[in-house]
C-alpha positions as CSV (number, residue, x, y, z in Angstrom):
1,X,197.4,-84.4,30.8
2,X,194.8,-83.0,28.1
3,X,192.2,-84.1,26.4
4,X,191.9,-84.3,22.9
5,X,189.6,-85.9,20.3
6,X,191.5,-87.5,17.4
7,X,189.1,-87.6,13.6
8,X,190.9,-90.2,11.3
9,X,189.7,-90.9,7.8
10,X,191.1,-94.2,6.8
11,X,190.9,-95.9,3.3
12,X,187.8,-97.4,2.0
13,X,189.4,-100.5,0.6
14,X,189.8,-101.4,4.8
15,X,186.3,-101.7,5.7
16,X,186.9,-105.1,5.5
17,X,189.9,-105.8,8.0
18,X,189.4,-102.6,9.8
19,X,189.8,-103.5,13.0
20,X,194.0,-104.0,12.1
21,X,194.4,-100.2,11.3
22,X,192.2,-99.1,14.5
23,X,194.7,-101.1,16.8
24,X,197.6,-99.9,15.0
25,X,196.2,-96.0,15.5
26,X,195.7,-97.2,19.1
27,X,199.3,-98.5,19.4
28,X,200.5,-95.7,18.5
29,X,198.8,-93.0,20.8
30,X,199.4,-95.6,23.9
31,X,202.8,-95.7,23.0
32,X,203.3,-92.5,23.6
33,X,201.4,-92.9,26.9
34,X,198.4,-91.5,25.8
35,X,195.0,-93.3,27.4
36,X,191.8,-93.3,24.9
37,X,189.0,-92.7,26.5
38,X,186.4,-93.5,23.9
39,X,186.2,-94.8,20.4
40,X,183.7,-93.8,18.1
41,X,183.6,-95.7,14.4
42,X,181.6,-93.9,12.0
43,X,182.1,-96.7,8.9
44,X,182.3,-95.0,5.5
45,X,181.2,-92.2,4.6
46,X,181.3,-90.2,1.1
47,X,183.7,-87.2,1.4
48,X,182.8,-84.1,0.6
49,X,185.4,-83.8,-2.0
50,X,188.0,-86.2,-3.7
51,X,191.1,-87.1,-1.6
52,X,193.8,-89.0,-3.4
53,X,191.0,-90.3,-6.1
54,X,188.9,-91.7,-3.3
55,X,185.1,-90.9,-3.3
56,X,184.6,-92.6,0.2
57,X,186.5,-92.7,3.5
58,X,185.8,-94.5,7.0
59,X,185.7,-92.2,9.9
60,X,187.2,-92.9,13.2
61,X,186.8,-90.9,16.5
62,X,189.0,-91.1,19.5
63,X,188.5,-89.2,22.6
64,X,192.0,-89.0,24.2
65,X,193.8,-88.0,26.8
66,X,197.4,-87.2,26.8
67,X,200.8,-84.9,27.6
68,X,200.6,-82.2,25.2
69,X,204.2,-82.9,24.2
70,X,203.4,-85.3,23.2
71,X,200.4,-84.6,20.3
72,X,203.5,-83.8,17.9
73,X,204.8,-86.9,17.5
74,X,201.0,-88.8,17.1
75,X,200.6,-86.1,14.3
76,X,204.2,-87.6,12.8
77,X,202.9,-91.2,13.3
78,X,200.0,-90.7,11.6
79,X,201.2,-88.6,8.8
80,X,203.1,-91.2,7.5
81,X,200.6,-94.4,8.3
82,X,199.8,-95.4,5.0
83,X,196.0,-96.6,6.1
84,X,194.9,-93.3,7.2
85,X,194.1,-90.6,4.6
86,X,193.4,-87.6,6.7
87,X,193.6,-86.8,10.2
88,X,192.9,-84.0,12.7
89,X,194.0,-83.6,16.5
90,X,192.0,-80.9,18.3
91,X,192.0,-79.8,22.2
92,X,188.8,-80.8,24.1
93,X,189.6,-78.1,26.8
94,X,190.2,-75.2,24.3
95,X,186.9,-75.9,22.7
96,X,184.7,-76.4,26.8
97,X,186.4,-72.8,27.4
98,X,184.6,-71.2,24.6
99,X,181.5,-72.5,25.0
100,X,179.5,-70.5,27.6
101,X,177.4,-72.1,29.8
102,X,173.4,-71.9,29.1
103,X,171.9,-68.8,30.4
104,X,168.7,-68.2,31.8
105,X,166.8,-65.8,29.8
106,X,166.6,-62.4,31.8
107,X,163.1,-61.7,33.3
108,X,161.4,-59.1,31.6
109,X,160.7,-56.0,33.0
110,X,157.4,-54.0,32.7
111,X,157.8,-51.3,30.1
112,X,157.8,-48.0,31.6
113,X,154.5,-46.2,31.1
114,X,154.6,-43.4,29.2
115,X,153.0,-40.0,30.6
116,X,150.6,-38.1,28.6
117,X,149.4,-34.6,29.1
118,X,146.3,-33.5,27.6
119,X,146.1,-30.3,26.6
């Protein structure tokens, strides 16, 4: 099992009954025996540029974890759920091992002293 975070932009026109489309997203990634870990609503937002006409969008994020077999067939599911306008799946674990952990700075060392000869 991985864990993966899950960014859905969903229709504007849904802010209304929203919470339909969330538990239908849900459905589908515990369906495929995913577990979702947290859930973080956004509400809309402007987008940065015009998708399908639309102006605004309502953000979703899911924190998830999952059988990487199985993150093909949620990004099937949701390609073709009418509700959702874009979507992106992306690997927790692949984005912790590029981080680096925080370093310390390194102590600084006295600066060597130069030697001057007088003539």
């Amino acid at each position: 099992m991985r864990h993966y975070e899950v960014a859905v932009v969903l229709h504007p026109d849904l802010e209304i009954d929203l919470e339909n489309t969330t538990k239908k997203i849900e459905k589908i990634i515990t369906d495929l025996g995913g577990k979702i870990e947290k859930k973080d609503n956004w509400g809309k937002r402007k987008l940065a540029y015009k998708i399908n006409k639309l102006d605004w969008g309502i953000y979703v994020f899911y924190e998830i974890e999952i059988d990487p077999t199985k993150v093909r067939a949620i990004n099937d599911k949701l390609r073709i759920t009418e509700e959702v306008i874009r979507y992106l799946i992306v690997s927790l674990e692949d984005i912790r091992y590029l981080k680096k952990p925080n370093q310390q700075p390194a102590e600084k060392k006295p600066a060597a002293k130069e030697v001057t000869k007088e003539a």
